[in-house]
C-alpha positions as CSV (number, residue, x, y, z in Angstrom):
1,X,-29.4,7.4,11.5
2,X,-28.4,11.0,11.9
3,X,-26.7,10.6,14.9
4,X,-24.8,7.2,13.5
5,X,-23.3,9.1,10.6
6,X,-22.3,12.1,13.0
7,X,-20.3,9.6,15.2
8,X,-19.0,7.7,12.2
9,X,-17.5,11.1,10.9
10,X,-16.2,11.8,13.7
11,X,-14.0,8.7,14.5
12,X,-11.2,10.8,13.0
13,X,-10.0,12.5,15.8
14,X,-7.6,15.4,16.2
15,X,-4.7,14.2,17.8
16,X,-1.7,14.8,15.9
17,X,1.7,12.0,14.8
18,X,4.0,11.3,12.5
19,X,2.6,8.8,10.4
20,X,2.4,7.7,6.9
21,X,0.1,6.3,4.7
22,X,1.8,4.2,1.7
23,X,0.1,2.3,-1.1
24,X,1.6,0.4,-3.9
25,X,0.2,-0.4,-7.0
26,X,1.1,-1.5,-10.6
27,X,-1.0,-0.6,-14.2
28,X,-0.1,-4.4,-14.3
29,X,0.5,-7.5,-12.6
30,X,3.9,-9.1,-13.0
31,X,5.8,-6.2,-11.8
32,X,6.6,-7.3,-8.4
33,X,4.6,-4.8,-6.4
34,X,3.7,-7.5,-3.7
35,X,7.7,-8.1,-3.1
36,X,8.1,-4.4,-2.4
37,X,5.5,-3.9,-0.4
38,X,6.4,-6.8,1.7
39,X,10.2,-6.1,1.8
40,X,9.3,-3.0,2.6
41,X,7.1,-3.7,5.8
42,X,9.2,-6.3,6.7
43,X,12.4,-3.3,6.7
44,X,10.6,-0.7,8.6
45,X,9.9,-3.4,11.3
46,X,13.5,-3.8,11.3
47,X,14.2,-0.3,12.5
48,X,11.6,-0.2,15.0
49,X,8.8,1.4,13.0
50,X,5.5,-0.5,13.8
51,X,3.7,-1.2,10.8
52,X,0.5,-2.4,9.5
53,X,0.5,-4.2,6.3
54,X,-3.0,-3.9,4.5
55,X,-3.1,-6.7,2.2
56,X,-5.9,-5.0,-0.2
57,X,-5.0,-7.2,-3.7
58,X,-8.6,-7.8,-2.9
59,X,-9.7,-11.7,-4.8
60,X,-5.2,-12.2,-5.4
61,X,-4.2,-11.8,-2.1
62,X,-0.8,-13.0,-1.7
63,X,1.2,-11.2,0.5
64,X,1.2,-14.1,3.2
65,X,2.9,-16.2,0.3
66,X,5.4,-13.6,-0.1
67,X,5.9,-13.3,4.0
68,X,5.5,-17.4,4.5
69,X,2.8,-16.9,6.6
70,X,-0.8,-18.1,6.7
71,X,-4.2,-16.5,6.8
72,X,-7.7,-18.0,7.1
73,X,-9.7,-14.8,7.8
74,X,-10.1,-11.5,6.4
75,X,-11.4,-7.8,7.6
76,X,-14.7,-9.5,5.6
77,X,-15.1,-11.3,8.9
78,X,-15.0,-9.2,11.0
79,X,-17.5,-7.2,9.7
80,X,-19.9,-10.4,9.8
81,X,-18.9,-10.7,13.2
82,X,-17.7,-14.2,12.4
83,X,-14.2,-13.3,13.5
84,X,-12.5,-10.7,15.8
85,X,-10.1,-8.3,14.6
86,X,-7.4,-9.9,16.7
87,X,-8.2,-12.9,15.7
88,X,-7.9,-12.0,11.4
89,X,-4.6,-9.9,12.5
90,X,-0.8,-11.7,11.4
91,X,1.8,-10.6,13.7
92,X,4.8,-11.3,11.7
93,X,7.0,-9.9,14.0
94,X,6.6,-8.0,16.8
95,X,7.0,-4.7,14.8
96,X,4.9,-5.6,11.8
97,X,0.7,-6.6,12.1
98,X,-1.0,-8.0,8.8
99,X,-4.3,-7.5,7.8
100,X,-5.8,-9.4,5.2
101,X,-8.6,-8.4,3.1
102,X,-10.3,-11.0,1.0
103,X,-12.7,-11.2,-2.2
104,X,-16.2,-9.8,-0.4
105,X,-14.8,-6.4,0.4
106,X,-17.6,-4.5,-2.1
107,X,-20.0,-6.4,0.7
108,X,-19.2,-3.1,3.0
109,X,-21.7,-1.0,0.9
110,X,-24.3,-3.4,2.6
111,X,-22.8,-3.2,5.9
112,X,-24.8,-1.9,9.0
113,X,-24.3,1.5,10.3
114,X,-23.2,0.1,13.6
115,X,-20.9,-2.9,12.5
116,X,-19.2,-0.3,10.4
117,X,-18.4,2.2,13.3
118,X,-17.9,-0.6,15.5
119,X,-15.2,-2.1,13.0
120,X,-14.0,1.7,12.5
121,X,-13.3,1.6,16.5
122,X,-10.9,-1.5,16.2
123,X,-9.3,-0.3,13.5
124,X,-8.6,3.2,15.1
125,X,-7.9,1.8,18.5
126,X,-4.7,-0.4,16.4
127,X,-3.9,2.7,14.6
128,X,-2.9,4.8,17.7
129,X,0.1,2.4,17.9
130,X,1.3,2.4,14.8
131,X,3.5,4.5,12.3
132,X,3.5,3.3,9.1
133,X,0.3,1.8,7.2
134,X,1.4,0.1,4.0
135,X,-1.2,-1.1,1.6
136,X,-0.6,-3.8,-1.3
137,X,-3.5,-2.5,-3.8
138,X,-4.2,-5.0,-6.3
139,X,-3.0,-4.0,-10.5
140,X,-5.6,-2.4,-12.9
141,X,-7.7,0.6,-12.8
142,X,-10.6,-1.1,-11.3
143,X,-13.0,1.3,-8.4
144,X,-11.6,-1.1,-5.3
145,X,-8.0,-0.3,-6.5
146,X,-8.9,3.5,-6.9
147,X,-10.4,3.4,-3.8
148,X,-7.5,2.5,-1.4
149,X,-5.2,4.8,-3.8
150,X,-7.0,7.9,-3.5
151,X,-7.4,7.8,0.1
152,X,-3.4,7.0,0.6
153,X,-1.7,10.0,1.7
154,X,1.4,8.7,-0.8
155,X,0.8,6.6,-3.7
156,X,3.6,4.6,-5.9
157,X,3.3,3.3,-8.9
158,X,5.5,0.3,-10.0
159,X,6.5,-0.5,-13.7
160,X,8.8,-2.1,-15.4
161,X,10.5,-1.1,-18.9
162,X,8.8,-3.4,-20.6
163,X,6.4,-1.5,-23.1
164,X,2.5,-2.9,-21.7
165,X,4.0,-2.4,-18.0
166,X,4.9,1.8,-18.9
167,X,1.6,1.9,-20.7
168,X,-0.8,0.6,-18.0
169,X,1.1,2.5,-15.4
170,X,0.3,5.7,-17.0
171,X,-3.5,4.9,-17.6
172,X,-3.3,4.1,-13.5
173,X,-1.8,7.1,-13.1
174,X,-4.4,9.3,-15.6
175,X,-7.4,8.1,-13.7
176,X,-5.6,9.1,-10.4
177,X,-4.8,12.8,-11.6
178,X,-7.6,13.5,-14.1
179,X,-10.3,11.9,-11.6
180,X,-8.9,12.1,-8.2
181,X,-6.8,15.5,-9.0
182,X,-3.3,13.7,-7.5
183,X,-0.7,15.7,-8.5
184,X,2.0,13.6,-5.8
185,X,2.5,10.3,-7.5
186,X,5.7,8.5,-6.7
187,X,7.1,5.8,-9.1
188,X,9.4,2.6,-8.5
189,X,11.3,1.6,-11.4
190,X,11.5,-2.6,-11.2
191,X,13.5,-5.0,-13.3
192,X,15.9,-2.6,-14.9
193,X,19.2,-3.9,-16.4
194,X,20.7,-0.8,-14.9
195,X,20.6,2.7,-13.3
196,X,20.7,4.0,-16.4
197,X,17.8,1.7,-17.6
198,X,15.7,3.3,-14.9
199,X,16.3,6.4,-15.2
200,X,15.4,6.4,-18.9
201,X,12.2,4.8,-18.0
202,X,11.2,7.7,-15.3
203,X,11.8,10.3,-17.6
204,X,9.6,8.4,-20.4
205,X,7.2,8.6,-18.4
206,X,7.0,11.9,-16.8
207,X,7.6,13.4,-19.7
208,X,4.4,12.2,-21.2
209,X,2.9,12.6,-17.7
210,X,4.1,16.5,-17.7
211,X,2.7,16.9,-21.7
212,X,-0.5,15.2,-21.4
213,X,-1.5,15.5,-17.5
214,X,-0.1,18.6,-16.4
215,X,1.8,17.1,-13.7
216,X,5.2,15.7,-12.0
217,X,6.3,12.3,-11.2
218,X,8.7,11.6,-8.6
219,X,11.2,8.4,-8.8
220,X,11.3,6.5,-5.0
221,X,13.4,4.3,-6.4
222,X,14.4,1.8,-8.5
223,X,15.7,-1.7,-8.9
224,X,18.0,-3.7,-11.0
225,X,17.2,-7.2,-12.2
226,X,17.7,-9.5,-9.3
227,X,18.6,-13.5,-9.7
228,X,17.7,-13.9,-5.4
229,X,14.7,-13.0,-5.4
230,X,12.3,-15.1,-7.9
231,X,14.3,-17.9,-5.2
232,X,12.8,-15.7,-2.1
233,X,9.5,-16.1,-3.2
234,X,9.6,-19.5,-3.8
235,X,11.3,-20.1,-0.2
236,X,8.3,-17.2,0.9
237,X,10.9,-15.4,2.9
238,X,11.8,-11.6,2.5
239,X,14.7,-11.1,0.2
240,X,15.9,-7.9,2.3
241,X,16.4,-10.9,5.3
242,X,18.6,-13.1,3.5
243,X,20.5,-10.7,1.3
244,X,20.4,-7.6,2.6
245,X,23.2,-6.2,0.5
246,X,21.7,-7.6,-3.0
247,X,20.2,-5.0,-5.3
248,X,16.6,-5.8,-4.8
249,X,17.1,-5.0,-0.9
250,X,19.1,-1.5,-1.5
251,X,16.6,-1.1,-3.7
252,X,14.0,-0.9,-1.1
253,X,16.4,0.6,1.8
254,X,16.7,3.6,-1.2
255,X,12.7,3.8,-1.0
256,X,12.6,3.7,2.5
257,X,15.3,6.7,2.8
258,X,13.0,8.9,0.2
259,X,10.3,8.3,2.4
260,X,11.6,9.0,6.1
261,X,14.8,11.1,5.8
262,X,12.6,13.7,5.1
263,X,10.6,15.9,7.2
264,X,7.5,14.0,7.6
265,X,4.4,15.9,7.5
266,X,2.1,15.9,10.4
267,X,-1.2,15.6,9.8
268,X,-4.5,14.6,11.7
269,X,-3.8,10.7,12.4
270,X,-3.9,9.8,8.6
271,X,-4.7,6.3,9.0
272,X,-7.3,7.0,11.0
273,X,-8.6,8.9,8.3
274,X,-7.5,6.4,5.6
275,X,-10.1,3.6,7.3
276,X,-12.7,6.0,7.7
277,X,-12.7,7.2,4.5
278,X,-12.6,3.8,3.1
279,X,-15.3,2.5,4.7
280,X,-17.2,5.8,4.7
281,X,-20.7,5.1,3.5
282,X,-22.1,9.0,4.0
């Protein structure tokens, strides 16, 4: 057993690369989190970033609605060796893979040593081609959300102005900074009537987040109200495709320009580490 939980540590390796680790999540649901995320995958595919989407909205999955796509497996099965990885993975392009995860993911705690490194191998083997993993989180403050967040090497937090959305987002973002000691959270402003709308929401909320938490938001970006994309949804096709110059889709070319015209970090291969420390059982 000793030497299992050695080699399972050590899947993380030490080779270096520019990637990123994103999650989204939302204090509530309603606050199109799942339409950023996707828009957002479906983006960086666009400019040659190769991207895995982790749908983790563990028992609401709905990112293949979103992306008009269809998924009958999940990671679950690959774990009970029902399915192969390949055969769960979407590709929705040739730039973007999906990975759904569906309602039995607490079932890991119960996994065997061996299926879980084996899994671990997959998954790191996938991740030495990739650049970007994205992960849709599901809304709430519930231990499978915390779990993808706090592993994430950036989190962001999506709210709306609406009064129950700005209150649950800063209970999601107590529990992350009280409990989990993040001090980086990013927010994304959705369903504003204008910049000025948005604006007054981020400081709202950093202001109470600065008084109360001892600690800094940063705005990603933000969004005005837009008409096209409750129709995207329903067509299940990514806004940023059809109407790339509406404000939902500068919206999310803004986010993606906080995120990449910086300097990115480099770090040990973070999602590596982001699936080992997910499925880390020692």
């Amino acid at each position: 057993m000793n030497d299992q939980a050695k080699r399972l540590r050590e899947l993380v390796d030490t080779n270096k690369k520019n990637q990123k680790v994103i999650a989204v999540s939302s204090g509530k649901g309603g606050v199109g989190k799942t339409s950023i995320v996707a828009n957002m995958a479906v983006a960086l595919s666009n400019i040659n970033k190769k991207v895995i989407l982790f749908d983790g909205d563990l028992g609401l999955a709905n990112v293949d609605i979103v992306l008009g796509i269809k998924t009958k497996y999940s990671i679950i099965d690959v774990i009970n060796k029902s399915k192969t990885l390949e055969e769960i993975i979407v590709d929705y392009n040739t730039n973007l893979k999906i990975i759904p995860a569906g309602s039995g993911i607490e079932d890991i705690s119960n996994v065997a040593e061996n299926d879980l490194i084996e899994l671990l191998e997959k998954l790191n083997e996938l991740s030495n081609q990739t650049d970007v993993l994205l992960i849709d989180t599901g809304a709430g403050i519930s231990k499978k959300v915390m779990t993808l967040l706090k592993n994430a090497i950036d989190i962001i937090i999506v709210a709306t102005p609406e009064p129950t959305s700005m209150a649950d987002a800063y209970a999601t973002i107590k529990i992350l900074t009280l409990n989990y000691n993040r001090k980086d959270i990013k927010m994304f402003v959705n369903m504003t009537k204008d910049k000025s709308e948005a604006q007054s929401v981020f400081n709202n909320m950093n202001n109470i987040c600065e008084k109360f938490l001892n600690t800094k938001l940063e705005m990603a970006s933000y969004s005005i109200f837009d008409k096209n994309l409750p129709n995207s949804i329903k067509s299940q096709k990514p806004l940023i495709l059809d109407y790339p110059d509406s404000s939902f889709s500068i919206s999310i070319k803004r986010l993606i320009n906080y995120f990449f015209s910086q300097n990115i970090k480099i770090i040990d291969n973070p999602i590596k580490k982001f699936f080992n420390n997910l499925f880390r059982r020692l």
